[in-house]
C-alpha positions in Angstrom: -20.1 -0.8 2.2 -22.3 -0.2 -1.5 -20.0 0.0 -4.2 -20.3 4.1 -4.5 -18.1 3.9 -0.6 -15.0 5.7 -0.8 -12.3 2.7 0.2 -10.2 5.7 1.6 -11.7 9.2 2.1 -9.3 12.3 2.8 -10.9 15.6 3.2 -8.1 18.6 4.5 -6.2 17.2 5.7 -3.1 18.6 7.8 0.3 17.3 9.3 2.6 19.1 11.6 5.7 17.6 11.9 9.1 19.2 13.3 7.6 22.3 13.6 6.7 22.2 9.5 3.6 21.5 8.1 3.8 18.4 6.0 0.2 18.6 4.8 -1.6 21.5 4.1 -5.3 20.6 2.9 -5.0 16.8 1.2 -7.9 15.5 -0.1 -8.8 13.0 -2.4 -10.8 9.6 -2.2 -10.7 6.3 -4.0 -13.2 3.8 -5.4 -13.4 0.1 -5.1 -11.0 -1.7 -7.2 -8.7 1.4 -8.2 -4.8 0.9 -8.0 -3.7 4.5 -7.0 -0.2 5.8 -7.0 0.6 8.9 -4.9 3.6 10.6 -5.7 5.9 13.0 -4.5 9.4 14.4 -3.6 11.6 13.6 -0.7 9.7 15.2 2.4 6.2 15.7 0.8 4.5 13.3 3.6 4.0 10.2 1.4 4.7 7.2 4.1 3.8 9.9 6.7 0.4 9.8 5.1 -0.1 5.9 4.7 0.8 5.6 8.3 -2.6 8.2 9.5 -4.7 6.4 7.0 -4.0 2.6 9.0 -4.2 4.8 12.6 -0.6 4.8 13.8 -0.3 8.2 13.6 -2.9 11.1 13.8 -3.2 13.9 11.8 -3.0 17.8 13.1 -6.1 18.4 11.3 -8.7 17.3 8.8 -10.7 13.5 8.5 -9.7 10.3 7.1 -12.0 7.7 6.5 -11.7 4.1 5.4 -14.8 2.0 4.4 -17.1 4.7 5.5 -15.3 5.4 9.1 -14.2 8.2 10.5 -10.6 7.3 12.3 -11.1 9.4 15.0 -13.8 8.4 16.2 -13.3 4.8 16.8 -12.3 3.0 19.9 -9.8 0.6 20.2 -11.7 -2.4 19.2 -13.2 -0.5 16.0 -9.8 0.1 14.7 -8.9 -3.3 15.6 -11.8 -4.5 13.6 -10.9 -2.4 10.9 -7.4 -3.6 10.5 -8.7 -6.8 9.4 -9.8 -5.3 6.0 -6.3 -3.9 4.8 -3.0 -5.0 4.3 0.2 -3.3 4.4 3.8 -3.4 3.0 6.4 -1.1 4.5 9.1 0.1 2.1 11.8 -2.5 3.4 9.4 -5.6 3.6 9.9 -5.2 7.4 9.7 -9.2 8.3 10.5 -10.4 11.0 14.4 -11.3 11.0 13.9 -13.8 13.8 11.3 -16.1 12.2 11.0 -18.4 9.1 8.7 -16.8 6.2 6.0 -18.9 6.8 5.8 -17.6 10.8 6.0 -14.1 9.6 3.0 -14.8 7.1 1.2 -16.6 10.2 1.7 -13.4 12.5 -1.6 -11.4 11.4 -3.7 -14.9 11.2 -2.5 -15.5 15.1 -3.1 -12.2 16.2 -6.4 -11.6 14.9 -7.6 -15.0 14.1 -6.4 -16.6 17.5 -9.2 -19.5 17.5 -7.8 -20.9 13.9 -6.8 -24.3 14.0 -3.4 -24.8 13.5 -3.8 -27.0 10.2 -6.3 -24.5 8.8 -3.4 -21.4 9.5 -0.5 -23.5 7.7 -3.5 -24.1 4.4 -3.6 -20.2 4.4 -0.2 -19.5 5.0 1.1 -21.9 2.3 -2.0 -20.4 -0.1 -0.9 -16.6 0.3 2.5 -17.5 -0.4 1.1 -19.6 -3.4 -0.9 -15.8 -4.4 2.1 -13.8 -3.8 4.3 -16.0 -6.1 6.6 -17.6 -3.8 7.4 -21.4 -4.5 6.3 -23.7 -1.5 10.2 -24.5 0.0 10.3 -20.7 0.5 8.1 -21.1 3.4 10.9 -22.5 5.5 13.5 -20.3 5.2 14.3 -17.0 6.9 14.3 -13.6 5.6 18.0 -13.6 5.4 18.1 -16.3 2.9 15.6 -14.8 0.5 16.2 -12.2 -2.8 15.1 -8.9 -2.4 11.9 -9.7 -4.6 11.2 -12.7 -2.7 11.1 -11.1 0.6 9.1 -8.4 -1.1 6.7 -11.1 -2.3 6.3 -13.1 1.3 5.6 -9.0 3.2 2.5 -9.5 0.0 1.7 -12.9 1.1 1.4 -11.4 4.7 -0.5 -8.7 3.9 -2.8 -10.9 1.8 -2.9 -12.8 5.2 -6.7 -11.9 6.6 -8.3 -11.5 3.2 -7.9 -7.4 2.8 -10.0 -5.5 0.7 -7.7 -2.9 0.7 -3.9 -2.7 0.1 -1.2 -0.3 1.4 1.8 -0.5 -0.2 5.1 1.8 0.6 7.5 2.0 -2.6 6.8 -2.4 -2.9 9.3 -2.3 -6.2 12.3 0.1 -4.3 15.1 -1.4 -4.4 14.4 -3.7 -7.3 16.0 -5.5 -10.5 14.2 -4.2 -13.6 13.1 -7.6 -14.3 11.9 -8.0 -10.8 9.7 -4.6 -10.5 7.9 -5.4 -13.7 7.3 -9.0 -12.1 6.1 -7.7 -9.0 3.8 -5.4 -11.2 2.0 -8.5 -12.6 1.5 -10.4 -10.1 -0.3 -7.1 -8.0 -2.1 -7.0 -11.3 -3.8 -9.9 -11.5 -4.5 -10.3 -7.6 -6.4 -6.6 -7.6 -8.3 -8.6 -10.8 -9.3 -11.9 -9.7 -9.8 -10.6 -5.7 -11.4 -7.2 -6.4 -8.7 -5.4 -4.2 -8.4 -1.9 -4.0 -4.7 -0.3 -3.6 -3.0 3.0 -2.9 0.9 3.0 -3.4 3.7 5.2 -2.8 6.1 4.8 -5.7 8.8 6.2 -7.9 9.3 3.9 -10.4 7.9 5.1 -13.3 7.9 1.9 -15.1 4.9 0.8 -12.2 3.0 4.3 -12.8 2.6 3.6 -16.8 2.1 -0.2 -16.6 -0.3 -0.5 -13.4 -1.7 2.5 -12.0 -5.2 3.4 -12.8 -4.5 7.5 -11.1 -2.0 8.8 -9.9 -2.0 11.7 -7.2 0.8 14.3 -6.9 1.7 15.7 -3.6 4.0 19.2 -3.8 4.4 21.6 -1.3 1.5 19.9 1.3 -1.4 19.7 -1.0 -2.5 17.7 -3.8 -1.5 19.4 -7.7 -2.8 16.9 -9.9 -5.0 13.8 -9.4 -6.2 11.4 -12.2 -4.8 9.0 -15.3 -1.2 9.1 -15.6 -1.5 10.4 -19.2 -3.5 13.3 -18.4 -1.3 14.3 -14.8 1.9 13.7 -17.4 1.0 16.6 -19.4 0.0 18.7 -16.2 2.2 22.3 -17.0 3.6 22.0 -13.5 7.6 22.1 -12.5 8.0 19.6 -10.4 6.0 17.3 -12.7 7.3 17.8 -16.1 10.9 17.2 -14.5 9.4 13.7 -12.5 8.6 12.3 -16.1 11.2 13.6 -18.3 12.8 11.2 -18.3 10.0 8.8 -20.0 8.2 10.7 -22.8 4.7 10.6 -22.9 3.4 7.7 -26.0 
């Protein structure tokens, strides 16, 4: 992939879901090293879209494409392939409740990287966790034991796991301190800068859309109303978007 490579493509696409169309003609694409935010109201198909871009679920219409690929046309071992070049954080974190932190960071290495010696998986393990700002005694403990940020920060570390180009992340600050958001913020910050990542995340924290995103694309009513800086789409003389940022003016 050239540098001029949509990372994501999206060209009409459509979702039926429930007997409602959830998407009605999305498209939009982004470039190498963007951090995109994709907003939305309750229902507008926001995780629903993350999932068809990563393959679990297919869209009703339309193509996705990620480095170039067209989704539906791969076979099993293309996607398979191609899941080795994102990561992806589900709202919650989603660990594994069973298994110490460093296990659940080990889980994409072992499924993907079986042949890995087992010295050489705990050296990546401990250096994601390291990247993700976790101290080293957090790899030892479970899930359970762990602050909402930290677990946050050890789903990063295992979605740093296999070396992504591209990060997926699904509201990563929900559920958040203040002081941990912002924190979370930085530390996605300087990863996209010093390992040339590319990102697309759901979000409704307004303090992440003014302090990290690069765009930001509005979903309302199954299509896209505004796509590009968040100063610009702030100003956009749409409903739905001058109430989402009335509440922060614009500077």
């Amino acid at each position: 992939m050239n540098d001029t490579t949509a990372v994501i493509e999206v060209v009409g696409l459509r979702t039926r879901l429930g007997g409602h169309w959830i998407h009605d003609g999305v498209s939009f694409a982004l470039r190498p090293g963007e951090i995109v935010a994709l907003i939305g109201g309750s229902g507008t198909g926001k995780t629903v879209l993350l999932n068809q871009l990563v393959g679990l679920l297919s869209p009703s219409g339309g193509q996705v494409k990620l480095f170039g690929q067209d989704l539906a046309t791969l076979s099993g071992d293309a996607l398979r392939a191609l899941r080795r070049r994102f990561g992806l954080l589900f709202q919650d974190g989603a660990l594994f409740s069973a298994m110490h932190v460093a296990d659940n960071v080990a889980t994409p290495l072992r499924e993907h990287m079986p042949w890995l010696p087992e010295s050489l998986r705990d050296e990546v393990v401990h250096l994601k966790l390291a990247l993700a700002g976790l101290p080293p005694n957090a790899a030892n403990k479970m899930p359970s034991e762990l602050s909402g940020g930290m677990r946050k920060r050890a789903a990063l570390a295992r979605a740093l796991a296999l070396e992504p180009e591209l990060l997926l992340l699904d509201e990563p600050t929900s559920g958040l301190d203040p002081i941990s958001a912002r924190e979370f913020d930085s530390t996605l910050r300087v990863l996209v800068d010093s390992l040339g990542l590319t990102v697309l995340l759901t979000t409704h924290d307004l303090d992440s859309l003014w302090g990290l995103a690069d765009r930001v694309i509005v979903l309302f009513e199954g299509k896209v109303i505004a796509d590009g800086p968040v100063r610009e789409v702030a100003q956009v003389q749409h409903e739905w978007i001058r109430s989402y940022f009335d509440t922060r003016a614009v500077e």
